[in-house]
N, C-alpha and C positions, 0 to 999 in steps of 0.2 A: 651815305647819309652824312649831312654832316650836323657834328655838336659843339656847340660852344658851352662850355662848362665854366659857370663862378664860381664854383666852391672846392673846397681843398678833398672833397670825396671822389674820388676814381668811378666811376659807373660807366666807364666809355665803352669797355667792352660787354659789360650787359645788354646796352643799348644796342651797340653791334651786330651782338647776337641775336635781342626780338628783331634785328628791323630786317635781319638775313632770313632769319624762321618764316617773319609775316610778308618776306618781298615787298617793304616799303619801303620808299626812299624821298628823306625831307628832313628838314632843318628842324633842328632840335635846338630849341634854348634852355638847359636847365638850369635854377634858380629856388633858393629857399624865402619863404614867405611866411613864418605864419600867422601874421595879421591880416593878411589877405585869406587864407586858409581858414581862421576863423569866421569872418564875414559870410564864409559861402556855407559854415558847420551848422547845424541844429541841434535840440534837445534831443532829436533821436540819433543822430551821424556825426560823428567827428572827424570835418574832411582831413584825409593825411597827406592828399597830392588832388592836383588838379592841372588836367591837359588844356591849354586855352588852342582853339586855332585862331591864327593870326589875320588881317586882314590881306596878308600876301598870302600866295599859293603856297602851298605848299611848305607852309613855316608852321610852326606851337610850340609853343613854352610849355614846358611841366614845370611846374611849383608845387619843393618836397616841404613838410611838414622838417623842421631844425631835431635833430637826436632821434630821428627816428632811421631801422635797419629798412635801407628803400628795395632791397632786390624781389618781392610778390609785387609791393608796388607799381616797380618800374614794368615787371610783364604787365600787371594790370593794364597801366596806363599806355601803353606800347600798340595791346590791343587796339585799345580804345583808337590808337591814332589810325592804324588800320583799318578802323568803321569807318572814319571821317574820310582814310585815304580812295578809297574804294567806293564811298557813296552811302553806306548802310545805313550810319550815321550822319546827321545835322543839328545844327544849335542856328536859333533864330533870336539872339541877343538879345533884340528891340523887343521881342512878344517873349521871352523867357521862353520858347516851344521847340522841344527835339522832335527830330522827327528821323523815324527808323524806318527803315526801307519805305520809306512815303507817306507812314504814316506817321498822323502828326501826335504830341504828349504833352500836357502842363499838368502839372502837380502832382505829379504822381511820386509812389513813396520809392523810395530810393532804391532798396531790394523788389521792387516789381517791374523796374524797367528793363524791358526786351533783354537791349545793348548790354546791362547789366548781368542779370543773366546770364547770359551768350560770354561775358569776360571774366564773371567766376567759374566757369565751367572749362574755360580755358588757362588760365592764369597759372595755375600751379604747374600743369601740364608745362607748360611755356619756362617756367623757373626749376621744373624738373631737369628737362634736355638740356638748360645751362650747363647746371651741376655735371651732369655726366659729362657734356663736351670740355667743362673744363678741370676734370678728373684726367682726361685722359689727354691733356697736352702735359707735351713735358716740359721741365722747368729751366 
């Protein structure tokens, strides 16, 4: 995988590690936004990160939320790129409509989405096996 990092936070090897866990492989731009992060937040959600996929293959930008601790995050969003990578997931920009394993979704609330779901139920799991795997290298 490769990443291109703007910011003076280290997260290479988290990334490393979901994209080993999830066997995907693609371009990662990470980058802090949050004026853009606001734009996409509502009265009920305050986005903290958002996976964009790219018009190239196999490229996304994650954009973190500035003073926030990104590693549930970064599995979060790791996942997510793993739906996209695999097919599970899509985003249809033009019409605002994901669509999860073919089926299609607008407006639905944030916590009832499939993809959603399916990446709280994994997340922590994901940010758990970090911890241990990097417990147990040595220094």
């Amino acid at each position: 995988m490769d990443i291109i990092n703007y910011t003076k936070l280290n997260i290479e090897n988290l990334i490393e590690f979901c994209a080993d866990k999830l066997n995907v492989s693609a371009k990662l731009i990470v980058m802090y936004n949050d004026n853009l992060l606001d734009k996409f937040s509502s009265a009920d959600i305050e986005i903290e990160a958002l996976l964009y996929k790219s018009v190239l293959d196999h490229t996304y930008s994650l954009i973190l939320r500035k003073g926030l601790k990104p590693d549930l995050i970064i599995c979060h969003e790791m996942i997510h790129l793993q739906q996209y990578e695999t097919g599970d997931l899509d985003l249809d920009m033009r019409t605002k409509t994901f669509y999860w394993k073919g089926k299609a979704y607008r407006d639905i609330p944030y916590m009832d989405r499939p993809w959603e779901i399916e990446t709280f139920r994994k997340d922590r799991k994901l940010l758990k096996a970090y911890k241990l795997s990097a417990k147990q290298k040595p220094l």
